[in-house]
C-alpha positions as CSV (number, residue, x, y, z in Angstrom):
1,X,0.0,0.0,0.0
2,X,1.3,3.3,-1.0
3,X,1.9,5.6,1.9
4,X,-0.8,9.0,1.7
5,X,1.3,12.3,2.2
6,X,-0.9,15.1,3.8
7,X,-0.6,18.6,2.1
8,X,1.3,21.3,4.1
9,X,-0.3,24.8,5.2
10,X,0.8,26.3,2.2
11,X,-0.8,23.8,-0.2
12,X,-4.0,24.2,1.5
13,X,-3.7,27.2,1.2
14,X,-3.1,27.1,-2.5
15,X,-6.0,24.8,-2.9
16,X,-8.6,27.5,-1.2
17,X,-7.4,30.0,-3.8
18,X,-7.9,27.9,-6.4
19,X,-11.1,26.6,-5.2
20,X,-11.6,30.7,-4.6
21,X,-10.9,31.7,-8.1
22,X,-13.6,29.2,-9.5
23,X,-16.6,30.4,-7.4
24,X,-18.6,33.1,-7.7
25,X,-17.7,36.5,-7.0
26,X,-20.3,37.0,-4.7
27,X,-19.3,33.6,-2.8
28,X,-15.3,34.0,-2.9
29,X,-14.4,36.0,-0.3
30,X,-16.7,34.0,2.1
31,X,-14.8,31.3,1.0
32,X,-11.4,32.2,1.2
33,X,-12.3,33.7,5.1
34,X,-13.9,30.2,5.4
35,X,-10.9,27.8,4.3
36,X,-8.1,30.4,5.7
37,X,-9.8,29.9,9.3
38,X,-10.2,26.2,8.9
39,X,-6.3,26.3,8.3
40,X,-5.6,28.1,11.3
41,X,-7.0,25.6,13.3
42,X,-3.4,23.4,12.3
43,X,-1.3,22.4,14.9
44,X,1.6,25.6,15.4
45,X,5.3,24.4,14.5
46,X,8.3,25.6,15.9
47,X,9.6,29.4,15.0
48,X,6.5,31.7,16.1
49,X,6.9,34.8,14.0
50,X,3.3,36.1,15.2
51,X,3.9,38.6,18.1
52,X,1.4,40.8,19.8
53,X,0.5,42.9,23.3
54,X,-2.2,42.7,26.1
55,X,-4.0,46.3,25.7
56,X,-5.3,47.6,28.8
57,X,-7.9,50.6,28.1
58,X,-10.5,52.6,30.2
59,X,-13.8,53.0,29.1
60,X,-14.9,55.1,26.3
61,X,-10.9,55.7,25.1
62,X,-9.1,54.0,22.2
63,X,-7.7,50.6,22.4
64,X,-4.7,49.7,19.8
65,X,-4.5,46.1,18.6
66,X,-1.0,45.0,16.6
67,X,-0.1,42.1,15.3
68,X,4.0,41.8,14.4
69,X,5.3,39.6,12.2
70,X,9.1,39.4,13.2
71,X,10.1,37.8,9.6
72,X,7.9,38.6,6.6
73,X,7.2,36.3,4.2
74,X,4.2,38.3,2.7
75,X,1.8,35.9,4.3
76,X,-1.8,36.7,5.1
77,X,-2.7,38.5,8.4
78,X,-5.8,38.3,9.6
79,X,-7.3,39.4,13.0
80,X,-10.1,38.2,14.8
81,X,-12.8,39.3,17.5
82,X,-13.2,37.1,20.2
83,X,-16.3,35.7,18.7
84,X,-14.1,34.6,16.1
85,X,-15.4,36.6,13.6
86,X,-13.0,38.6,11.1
87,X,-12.2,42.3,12.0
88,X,-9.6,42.6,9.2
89,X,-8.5,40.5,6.5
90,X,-5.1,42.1,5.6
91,X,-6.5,45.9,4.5
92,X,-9.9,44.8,4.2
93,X,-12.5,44.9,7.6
94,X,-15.6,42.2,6.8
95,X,-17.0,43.5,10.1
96,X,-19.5,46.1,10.0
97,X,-18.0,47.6,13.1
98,X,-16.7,51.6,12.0
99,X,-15.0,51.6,15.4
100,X,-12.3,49.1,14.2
101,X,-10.0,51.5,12.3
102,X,-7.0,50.4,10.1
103,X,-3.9,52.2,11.1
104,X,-1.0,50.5,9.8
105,X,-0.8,47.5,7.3
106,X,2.4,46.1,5.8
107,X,4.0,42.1,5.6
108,X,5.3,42.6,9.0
109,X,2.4,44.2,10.9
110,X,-1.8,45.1,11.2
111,X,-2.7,47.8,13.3
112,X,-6.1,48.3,14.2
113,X,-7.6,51.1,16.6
114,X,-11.1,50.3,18.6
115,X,-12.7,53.6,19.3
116,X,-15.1,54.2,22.2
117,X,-14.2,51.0,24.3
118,X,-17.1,49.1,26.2
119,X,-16.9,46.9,28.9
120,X,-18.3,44.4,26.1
121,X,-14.9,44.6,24.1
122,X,-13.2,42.6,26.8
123,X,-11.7,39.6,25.5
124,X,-9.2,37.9,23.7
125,X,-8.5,39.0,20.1
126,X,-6.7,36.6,17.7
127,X,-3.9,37.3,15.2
128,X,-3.2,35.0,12.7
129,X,-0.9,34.3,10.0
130,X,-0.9,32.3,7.5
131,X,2.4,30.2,7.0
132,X,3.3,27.1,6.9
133,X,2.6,25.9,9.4
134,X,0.0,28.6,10.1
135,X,0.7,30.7,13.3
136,X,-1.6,32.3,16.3
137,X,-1.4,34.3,18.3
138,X,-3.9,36.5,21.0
139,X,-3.8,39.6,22.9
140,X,-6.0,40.4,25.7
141,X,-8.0,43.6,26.2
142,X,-9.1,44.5,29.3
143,X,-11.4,47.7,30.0
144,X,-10.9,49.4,33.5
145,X,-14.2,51.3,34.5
146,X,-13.9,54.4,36.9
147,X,-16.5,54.9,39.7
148,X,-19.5,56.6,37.7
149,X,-21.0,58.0,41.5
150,X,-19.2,58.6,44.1
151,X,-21.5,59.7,47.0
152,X,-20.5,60.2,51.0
153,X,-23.7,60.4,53.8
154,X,-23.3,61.3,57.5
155,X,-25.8,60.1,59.5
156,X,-26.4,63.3,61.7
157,X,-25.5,66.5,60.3
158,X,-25.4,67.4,63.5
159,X,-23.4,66.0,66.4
160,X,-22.9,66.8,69.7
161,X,-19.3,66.8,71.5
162,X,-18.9,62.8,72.7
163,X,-21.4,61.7,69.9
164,X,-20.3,58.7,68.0
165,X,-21.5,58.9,64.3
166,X,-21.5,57.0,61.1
167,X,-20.5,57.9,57.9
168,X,-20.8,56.1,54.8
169,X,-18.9,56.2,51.5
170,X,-20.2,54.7,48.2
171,X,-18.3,54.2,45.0
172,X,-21.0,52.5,42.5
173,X,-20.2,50.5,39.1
174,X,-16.1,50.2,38.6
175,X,-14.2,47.8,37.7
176,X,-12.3,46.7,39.2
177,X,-13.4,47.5,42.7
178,X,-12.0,50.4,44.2
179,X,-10.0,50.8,47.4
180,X,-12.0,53.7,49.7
181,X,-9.9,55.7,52.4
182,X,-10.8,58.0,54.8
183,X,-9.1,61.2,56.1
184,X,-10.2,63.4,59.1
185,X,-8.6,66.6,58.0
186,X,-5.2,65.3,57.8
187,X,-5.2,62.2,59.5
188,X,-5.9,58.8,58.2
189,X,-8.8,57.0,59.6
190,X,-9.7,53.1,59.5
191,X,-13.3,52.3,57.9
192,X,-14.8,49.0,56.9
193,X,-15.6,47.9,53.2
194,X,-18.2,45.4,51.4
195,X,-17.7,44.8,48.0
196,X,-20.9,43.9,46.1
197,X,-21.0,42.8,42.7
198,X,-23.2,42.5,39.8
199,X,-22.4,42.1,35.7
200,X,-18.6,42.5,36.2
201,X,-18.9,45.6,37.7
202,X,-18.2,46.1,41.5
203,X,-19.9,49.0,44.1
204,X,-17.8,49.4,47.1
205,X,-19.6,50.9,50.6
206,X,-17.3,52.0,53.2
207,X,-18.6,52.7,56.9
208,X,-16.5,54.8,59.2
209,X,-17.5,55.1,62.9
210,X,-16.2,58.4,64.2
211,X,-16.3,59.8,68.0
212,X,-16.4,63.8,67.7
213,X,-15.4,66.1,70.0
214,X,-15.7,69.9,70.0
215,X,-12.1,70.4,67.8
216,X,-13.5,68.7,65.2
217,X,-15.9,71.3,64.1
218,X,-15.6,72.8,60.8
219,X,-13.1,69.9,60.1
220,X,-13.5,67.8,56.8
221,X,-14.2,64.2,56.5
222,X,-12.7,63.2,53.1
223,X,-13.6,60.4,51.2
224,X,-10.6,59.1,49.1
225,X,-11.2,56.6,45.9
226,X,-8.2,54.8,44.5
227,X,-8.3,53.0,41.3
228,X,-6.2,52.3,37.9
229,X,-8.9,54.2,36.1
230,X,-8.3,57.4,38.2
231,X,-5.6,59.5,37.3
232,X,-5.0,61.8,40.7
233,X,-7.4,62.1,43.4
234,X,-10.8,61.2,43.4
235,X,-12.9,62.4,46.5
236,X,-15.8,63.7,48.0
237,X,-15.7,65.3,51.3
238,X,-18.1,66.9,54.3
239,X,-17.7,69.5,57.0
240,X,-18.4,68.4,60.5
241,X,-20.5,70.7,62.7
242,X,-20.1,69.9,66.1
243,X,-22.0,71.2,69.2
244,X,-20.1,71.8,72.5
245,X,-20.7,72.7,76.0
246,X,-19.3,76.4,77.0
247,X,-15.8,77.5,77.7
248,X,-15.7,80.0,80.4
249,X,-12.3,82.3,81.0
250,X,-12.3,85.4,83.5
251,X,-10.3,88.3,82.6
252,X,-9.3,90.9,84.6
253,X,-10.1,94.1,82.8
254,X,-9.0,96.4,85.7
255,X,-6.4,97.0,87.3
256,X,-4.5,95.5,84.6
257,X,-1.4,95.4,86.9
258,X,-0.6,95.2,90.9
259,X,-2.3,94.5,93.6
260,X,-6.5,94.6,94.4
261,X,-5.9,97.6,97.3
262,X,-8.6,98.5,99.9
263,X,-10.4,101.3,98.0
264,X,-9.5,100.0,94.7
265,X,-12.2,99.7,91.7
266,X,-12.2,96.1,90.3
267,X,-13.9,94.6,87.1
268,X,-13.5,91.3,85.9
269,X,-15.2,90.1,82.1
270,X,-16.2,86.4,81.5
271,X,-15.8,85.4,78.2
272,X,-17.3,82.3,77.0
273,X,-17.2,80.4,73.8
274,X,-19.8,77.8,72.4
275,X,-21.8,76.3,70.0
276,X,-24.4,77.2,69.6
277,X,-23.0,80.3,71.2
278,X,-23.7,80.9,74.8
279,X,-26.8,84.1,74.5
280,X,-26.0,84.7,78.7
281,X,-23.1,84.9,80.7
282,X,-24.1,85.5,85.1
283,X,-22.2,85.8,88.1
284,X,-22.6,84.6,91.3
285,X,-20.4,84.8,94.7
286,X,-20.2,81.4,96.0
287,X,-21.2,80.6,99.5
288,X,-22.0,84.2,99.9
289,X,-24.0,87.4,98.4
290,X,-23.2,89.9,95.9
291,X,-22.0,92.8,97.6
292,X,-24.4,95.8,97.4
293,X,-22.1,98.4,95.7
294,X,-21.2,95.7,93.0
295,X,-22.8,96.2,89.5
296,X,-23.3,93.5,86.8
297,X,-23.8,94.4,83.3
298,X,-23.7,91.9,81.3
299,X,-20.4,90.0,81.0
300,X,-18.8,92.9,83.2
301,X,-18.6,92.6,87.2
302,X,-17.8,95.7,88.6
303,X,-16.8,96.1,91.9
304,X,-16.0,99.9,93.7
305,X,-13.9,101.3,96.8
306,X,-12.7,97.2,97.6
307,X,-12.9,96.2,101.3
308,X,-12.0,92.8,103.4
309,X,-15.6,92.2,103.2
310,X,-15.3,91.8,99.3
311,X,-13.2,88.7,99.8
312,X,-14.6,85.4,98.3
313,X,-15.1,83.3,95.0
314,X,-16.6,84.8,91.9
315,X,-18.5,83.0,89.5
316,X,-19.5,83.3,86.3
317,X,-21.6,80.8,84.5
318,X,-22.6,80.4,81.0
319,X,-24.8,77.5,79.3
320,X,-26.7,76.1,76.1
321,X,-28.5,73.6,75.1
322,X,-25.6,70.9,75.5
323,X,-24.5,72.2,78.8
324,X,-23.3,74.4,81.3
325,X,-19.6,75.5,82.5
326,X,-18.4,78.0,84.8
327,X,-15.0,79.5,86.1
328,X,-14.1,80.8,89.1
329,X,-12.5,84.5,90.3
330,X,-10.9,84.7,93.6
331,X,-10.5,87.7,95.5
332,X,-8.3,88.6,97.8
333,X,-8.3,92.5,99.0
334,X,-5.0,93.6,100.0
335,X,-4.3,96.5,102.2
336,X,-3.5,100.1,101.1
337,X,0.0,99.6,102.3
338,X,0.5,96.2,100.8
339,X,3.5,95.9,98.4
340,X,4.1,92.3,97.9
341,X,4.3,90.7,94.4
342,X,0.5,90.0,93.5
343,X,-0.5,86.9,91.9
344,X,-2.3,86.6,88.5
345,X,-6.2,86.6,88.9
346,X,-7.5,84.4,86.5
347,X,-10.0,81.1,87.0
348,X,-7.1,79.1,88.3
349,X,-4.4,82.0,89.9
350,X,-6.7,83.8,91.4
351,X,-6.6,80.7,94.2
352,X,-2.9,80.4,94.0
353,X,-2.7,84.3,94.9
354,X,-4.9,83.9,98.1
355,X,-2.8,80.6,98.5
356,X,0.2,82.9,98.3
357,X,-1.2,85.3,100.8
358,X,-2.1,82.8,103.3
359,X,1.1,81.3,103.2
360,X,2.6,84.8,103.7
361,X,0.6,85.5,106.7
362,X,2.1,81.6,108.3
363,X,5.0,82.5,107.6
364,X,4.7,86.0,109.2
365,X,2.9,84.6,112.5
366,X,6.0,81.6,112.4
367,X,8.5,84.4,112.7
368,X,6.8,86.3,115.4
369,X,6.5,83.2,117.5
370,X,10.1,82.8,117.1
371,X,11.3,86.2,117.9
372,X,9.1,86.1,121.1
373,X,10.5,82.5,122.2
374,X,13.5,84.0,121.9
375,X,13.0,87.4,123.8
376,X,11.4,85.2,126.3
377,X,14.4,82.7,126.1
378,X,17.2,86.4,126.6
379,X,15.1,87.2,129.7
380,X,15.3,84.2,131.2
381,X,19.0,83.6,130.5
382,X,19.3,87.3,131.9
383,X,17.6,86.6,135.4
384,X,19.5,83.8,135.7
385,X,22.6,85.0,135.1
386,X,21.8,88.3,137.6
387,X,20.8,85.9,140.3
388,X,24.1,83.7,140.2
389,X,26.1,86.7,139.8
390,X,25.3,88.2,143.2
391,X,25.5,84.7,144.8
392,X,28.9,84.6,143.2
393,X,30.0,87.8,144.8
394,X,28.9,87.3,148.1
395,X,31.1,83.6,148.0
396,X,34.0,85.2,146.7
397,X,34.0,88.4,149.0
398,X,37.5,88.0,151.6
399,X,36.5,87.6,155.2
400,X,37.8,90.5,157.6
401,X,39.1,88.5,161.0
């Protein structure tokens, strides 16, 4: 039995353009698409000539497909959708597709540009050539989608000083899924992230649980999207409005200097800071009353021709609708010829100045006690001394015989 030789790539080829040339015009070019495929479908030999690149592309731009041919021999390119269907058989496109643009043909290469990519482009697209063997090879195009919403919702708009609050970031319909970070102003926060997926796109919700206190008002919240689609930053951001309790500080308008005298004026302002802010300040003397010739106007105390009796704690207290604080005055009235250092009156020094004085006055009484112990100690020691004196004369006196 004779043994059957099989015909190479090339004679098949040759065969399908023969077999072309006979049919009609109207059939030949499906045929020659037809029996050019069926030959690619032989097993690839050593030597790959065919080259091409994965394209990587974002939505809506212009993906570039090339297929190389490292040696030419002036065989037929061809490149394929992933369906398999022809985009472009050397110059000419069978696919009614005017996105698919020819850029570049020669022996060695095909360049094609897709124009407005879709997420339905994805895929493999075949190059072929048509040797012998015939060759193949595929580049993959992959189509990055941006975040088309990006939308950040704080559950109070609203919080008060201590309040713990949720925020919630969104980033709908990317692909891939993006990575969400939060900032506080400056700082980086921690938040938690569920991915959620539906027709090869991905929404990603991030929740941030965030304790406020009464510095972060009128700081942002920042919602930061990361992702190969985005060039630079991509974020959405709100203000925090926080409400706090008061902050109460006494300042001593007058004297502005020395010592509070017997006969002195005194006036003292309270200023206090809140939100919302505080619409009345008042002052009280703790444990005691007002003193009749004091006046009160407003956030002014005003106290005239200072005495001992004006001694005592002044208070002045300011509150909204989170809450009340209050800070404390003390006075201490000195007298007329008093010239020690005084002590800075404010909420907290005013009780280290009558601390000050006390401690003055100890020290004072101390001394005296010890000046008088010793007076007392000289007398003593001179009595004695007197007494033994005279004894010692009247031993030492000679006697007269």
């Amino acid at each position: 039995m004779a043994s059957a030789v099989l015909p190479s790539g090339s004679q098949c080829a040759a065969a399908a353009a023969v077999a072309a040339a006979a049919a009609p015009p109207g059939l030949r070019l499906r045929l020659l698409l037809l029996l050019f495929s069926a030959a690619a479908l032989i097993p690839t030999g050593d030597g790959q000539n065919l080259f091409t690149k994965d394209v990587t592309v974002i939505e809506g731009e212009v993906a570039t497909i090339s297929c190389q041919v490292n040696k030419s021999d002036d065989s037929v390119i061809q490149l394929l959708n992933p369906n398999r269907q022809t985009i472009y058989f050397r110059d000419f496109r069978p696919l009614k597709d005017s996105r698919f643009q020819l850029l570049n043909f020669s022996s060695s290469e095909l360049k094609v540009s897709l124009t407005n990519v879709s997420i339905s482009d994805e895929g493999r697209y075949f190059c072929q050539l048509y040797t012998d063997p015939p060759q193949e090879s595929y580049t993959t195009i992959t189509v990055l989608v941006p975040p088309r919403n990006l939308m950040i919702d704080i559950q109070k708009d609203t919080a008060v000083e201590g309040e713990e609050i949720e925020v919630n970031c969104t980033a709908m319909a990317s692909k891939p899924a993006t990575t969400i970070r939060w900032f506080k102003g400056n700082t980086e926060l921690k938040g938690k992230s569920e991915v959620e997926e539906w027709s090869d796109m991905y929404t990603v919700t991030s929740q941030l649980m965030l304790k406020v206190h009464k510095e972060d008002d009128g700081v942002p919240v920042i919602c930061q999207v990361e992702h190969p689609a985005v060039t630079g930053n991509l974020q959405t951001q709100r203000y925090l409005e926080v409400q706090y309790k008061p902050q109460v500080h006494i300042q001593m308008t007058y004297p502005l200097q020395g010592l509070t005298r017997e006969g002195d004026a005194l006036e003292l302002t309270c200023e206090a800071i809140g939100k919302p802010q505080p619409v009345m300040v008042t002052w009280v003397r703790v444990d005691d009353e007002m003193p009749q010739h004091a006046v009160l106007s407003g956030p002014n105390l005003f106290i005239n021709n200072l005495n001992k009796t004006d001694n005592g704690t002044y208070r002045c207290e300011a509150s909204n609708i989170v809450g009340k604080a209050h800070s404390d005055y003390m006075l201490y009235v000195y007298d007329t010829t008093a010239t020690t250092e005084p002590a800075v009156h404010d909420s907290r020094a005013g009780e280290e100045g009558s601390i000050r004085a006390v401690d003055h006055a100890v020290i004072g009484g101390v001394v005296a006690v010890v000046v008088f112990a010793m007076l007392c100690l000289l007398i003593i020691l001179g009595r004695y001394f007197a007494r033994h004196k005279g004894l010692f004369s009247l031993t030492s006196s000679p006697r007269i015989k």
